[in-house]
N, C-alpha and C positions, 0 to 999 in steps of 0.2 A: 556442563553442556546444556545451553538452552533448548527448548523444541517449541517450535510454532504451530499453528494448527488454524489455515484460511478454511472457511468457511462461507455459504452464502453466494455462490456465482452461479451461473444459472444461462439458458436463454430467454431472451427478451424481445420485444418489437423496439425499431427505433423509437425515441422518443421517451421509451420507457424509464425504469430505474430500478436498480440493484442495492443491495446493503451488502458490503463485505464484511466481514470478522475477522480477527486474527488474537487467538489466545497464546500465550509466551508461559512457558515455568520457567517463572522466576520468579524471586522474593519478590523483588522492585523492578519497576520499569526507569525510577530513577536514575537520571547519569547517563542512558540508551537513547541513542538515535533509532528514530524506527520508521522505516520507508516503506509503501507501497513501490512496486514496478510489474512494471505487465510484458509479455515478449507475443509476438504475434508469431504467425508461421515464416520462417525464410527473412524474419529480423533481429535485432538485436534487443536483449533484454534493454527497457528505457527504465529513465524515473518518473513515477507517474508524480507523487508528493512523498514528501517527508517532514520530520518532526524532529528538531534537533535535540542533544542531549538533555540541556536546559530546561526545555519544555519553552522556552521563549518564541522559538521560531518554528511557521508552518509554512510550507511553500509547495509550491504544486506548476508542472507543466503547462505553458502555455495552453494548450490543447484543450485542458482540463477545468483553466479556469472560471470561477461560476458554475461550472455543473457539479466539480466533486466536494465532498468537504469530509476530512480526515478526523480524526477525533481520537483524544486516547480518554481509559479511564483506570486512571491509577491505580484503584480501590481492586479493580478488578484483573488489574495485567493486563487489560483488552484494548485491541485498538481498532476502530470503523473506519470504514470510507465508505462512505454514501456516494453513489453515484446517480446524477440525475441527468432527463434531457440526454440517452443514450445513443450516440451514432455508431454505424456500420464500423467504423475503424477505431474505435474502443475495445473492439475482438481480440483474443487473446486470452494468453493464463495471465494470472495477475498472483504476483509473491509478499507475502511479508517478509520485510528482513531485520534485523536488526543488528545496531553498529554501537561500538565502543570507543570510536573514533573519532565521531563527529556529534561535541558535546557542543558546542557555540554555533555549528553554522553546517546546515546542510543542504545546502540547494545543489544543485546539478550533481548532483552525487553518484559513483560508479560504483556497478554489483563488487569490484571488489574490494570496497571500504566498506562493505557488510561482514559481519562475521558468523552471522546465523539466520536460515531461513525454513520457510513454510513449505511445503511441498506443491505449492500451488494450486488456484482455482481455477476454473475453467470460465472466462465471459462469450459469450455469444451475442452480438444483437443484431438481427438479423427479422426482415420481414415472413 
């Protein structure tokens, strides 16, 4: 049984910018898809980015693109997302998840081809 553990949300002014964290127990991150998504109030959890199995492929939401940048580091189990250049409807919890499923190719990926998640952070950004 994996466990995640987000870290780092916060409120901000627009414009601003946050650093998430997401620590995982496990041996290896190798082999693991591991997605950010965020759910706002009254919508549905989205994908914000993801990182396929492989560690080949990085993709991220229109919305998103240019401001956020995802990152993992092996060494440590940890994976970032830098969020910069913060708007109003970035608001939301924001999850780690991570999938066993989606080792070649993760883009548009749905919460239920995850198999283990964070128990979410809180984003604000807000004047």
């Amino acid at each position: 049984q994996l466990q995640l553990e987000e870290s780092g949300g916060g409120l901000v002014q627009p414009g601003g910018s946050l650093r998430l964290s997401c620590a995982v127990s496990v041996e290896s991150l190798d082999g693991y898809a591991i997605g950010w998504f965020r759910q706002a109030p009254g919508k549905e959890r989205e994908e914000v980015s993801c990182i396929s199995g492989n560690g080949d492929t990085t993709t991220y939401t229109d919305s998103v693109k240019g401001r956020f940048t995802f990152s993992r580091d092996d060494a440590k189990n940890t994976v970032t997302l830098q969020m910069n250049s913060l708007k109003p409807e970035d608001t939301g919890v924001y999850y780690c998840a991570v999938s066993s499923h989606l080792f070649w190719y993760c883009e548009g990926s749905q919460p239920f081809e995850y198999d283990f998640w964070g128990q979410g952070t809180q984003v604000t950004v807000s004047s």
